[in-house]
C-alpha positions as CSV (number, residue, x, y, z in Angstrom):
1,X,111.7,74.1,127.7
2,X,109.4,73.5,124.4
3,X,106.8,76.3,124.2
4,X,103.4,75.6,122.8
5,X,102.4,76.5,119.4
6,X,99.8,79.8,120.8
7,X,103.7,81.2,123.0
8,X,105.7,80.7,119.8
9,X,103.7,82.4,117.9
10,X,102.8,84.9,120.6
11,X,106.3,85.3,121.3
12,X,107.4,85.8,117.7
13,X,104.8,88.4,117.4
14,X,105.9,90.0,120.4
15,X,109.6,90.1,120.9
16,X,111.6,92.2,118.7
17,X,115.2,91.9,117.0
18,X,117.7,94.6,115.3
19,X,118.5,94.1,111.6
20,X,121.1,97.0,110.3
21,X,120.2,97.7,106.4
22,X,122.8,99.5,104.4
23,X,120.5,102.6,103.4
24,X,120.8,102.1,99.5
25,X,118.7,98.7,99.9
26,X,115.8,100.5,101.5
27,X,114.2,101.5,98.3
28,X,114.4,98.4,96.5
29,X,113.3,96.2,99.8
30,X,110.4,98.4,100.1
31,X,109.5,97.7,96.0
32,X,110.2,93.7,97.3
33,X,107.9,94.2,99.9
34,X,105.2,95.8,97.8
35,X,105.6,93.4,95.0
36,X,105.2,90.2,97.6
37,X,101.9,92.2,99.1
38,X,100.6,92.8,95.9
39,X,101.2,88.5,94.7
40,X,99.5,87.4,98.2
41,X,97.3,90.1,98.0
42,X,95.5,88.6,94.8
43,X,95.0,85.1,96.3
44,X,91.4,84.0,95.8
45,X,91.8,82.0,99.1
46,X,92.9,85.1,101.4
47,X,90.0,85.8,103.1
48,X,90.1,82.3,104.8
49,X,94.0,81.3,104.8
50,X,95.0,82.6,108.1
51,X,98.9,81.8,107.1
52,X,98.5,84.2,104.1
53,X,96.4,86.9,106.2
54,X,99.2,86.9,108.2
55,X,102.2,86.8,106.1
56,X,100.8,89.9,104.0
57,X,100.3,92.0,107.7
58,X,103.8,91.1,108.4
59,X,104.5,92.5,104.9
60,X,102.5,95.3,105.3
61,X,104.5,96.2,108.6
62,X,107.6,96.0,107.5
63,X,106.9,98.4,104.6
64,X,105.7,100.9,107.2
65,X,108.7,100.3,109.4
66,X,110.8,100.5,105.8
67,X,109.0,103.9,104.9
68,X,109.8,105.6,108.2
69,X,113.3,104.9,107.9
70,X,113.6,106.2,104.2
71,X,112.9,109.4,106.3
72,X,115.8,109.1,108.6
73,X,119.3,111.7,108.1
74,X,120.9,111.6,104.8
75,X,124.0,111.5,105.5
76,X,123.5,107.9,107.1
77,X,124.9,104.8,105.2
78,X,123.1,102.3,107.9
79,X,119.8,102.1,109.1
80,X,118.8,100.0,111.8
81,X,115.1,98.5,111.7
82,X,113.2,97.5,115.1
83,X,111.3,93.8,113.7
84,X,109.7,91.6,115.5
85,X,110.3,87.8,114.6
86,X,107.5,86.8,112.2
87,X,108.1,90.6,110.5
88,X,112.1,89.1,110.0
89,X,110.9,86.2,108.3
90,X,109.1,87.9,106.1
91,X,112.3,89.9,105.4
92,X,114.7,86.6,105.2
93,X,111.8,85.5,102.3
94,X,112.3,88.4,100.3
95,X,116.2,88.8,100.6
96,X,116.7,85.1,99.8
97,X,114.7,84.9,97.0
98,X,115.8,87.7,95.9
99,X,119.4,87.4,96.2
100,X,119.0,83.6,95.4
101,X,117.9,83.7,92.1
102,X,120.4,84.8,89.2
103,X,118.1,86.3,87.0
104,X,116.7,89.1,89.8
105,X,120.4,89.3,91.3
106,X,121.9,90.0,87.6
107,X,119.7,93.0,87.4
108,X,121.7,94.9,90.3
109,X,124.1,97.2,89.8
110,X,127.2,96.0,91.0
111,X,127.6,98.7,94.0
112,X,124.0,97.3,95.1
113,X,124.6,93.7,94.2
114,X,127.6,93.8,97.1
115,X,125.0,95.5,99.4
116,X,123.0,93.0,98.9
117,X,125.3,89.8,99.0
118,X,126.5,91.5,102.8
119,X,123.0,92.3,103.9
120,X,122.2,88.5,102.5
121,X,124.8,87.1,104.8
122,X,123.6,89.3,107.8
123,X,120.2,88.1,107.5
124,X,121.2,84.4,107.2
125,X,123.6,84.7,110.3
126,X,120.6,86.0,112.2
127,X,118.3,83.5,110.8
128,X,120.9,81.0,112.2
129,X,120.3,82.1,115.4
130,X,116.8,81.4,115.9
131,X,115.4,77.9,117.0
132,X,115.0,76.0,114.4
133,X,112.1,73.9,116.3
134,X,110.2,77.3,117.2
135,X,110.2,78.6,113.3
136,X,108.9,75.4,112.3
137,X,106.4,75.5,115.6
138,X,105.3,79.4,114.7
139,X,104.8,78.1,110.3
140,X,103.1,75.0,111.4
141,X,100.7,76.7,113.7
142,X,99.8,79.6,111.3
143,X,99.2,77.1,108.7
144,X,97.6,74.7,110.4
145,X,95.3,77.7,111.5
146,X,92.0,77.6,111.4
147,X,88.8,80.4,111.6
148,X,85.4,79.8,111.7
149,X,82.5,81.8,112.3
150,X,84.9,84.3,114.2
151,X,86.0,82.3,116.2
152,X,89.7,80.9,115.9
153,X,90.1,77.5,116.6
């Protein structure tokens, strides 16, 4: 059954997914996260792009949800982070393009570098998994997005 835009993006808002991170990444995918809040954050057209607005509160989130497991037992080597759907895509963004692009993956050390290449491939397995049709559904409707005087339209 195809779901409308408003469920997709309800739904991807509301239903959540488990993502284990090996603990050693949690530090540099919260600097990611920063870094990718800070870049949207500076976007002259913010106020009215409903895509960004919502893209950077997804970010935001998962930096929370990133910061509250930095806090969990030391002795763990895996963490596992409670996302819901649009937060995961905001995480798939930041792992592949940051494991994607030689320069940025060059600058890991090794030990973190293979951390990163399995947590790459974890993420992209999981990405796999979703409907292809709804992902496109839930970007086209927050792009597509529009709000005026208040009232979303």
């Amino acid at each position: 059954m195809l779901l409308k835009s408003e469920e997709i993006y309800s739904k991807f808002n509301e239903e959540n997914i488990q993502v284990v991170i090996p603990k050693k990444l949690l530090c540099a995918l919260l600097q990611q996260a920063d870094r990718l809040r800070e870049v949207l954050g500076n976007e002259e057209e913010v106020v009215n792009n409903f895509a960004i607005y919502e893209y950077i509160s997804n970010a935001e989130m998962l930096m929370v949800k990133l910061l509250i497991l930095m806090a969990e037992p030391y002795g763990k080597k895996e963490i596992i982070l409670d996302i819901n759907i649009a937060e995961f895509l905001v995480l798939r963004d930041l792992v592949f393009c940051n494991y994607s692009l030689p320069h940025l993956r060059g600058k890991m050390r090794p030990s973190i570098r293979k951390a990163y290449k399995d947590f790459y491939d974890e993420i992209e397995d999981i990405f796999e998994m979703l409907e292809q049709d709804e992902i496109k559904a839930y970007w086209d409707y927050i792009k597509n997005y529009r709000i005026k005087g208040c009232i979303l339209h």
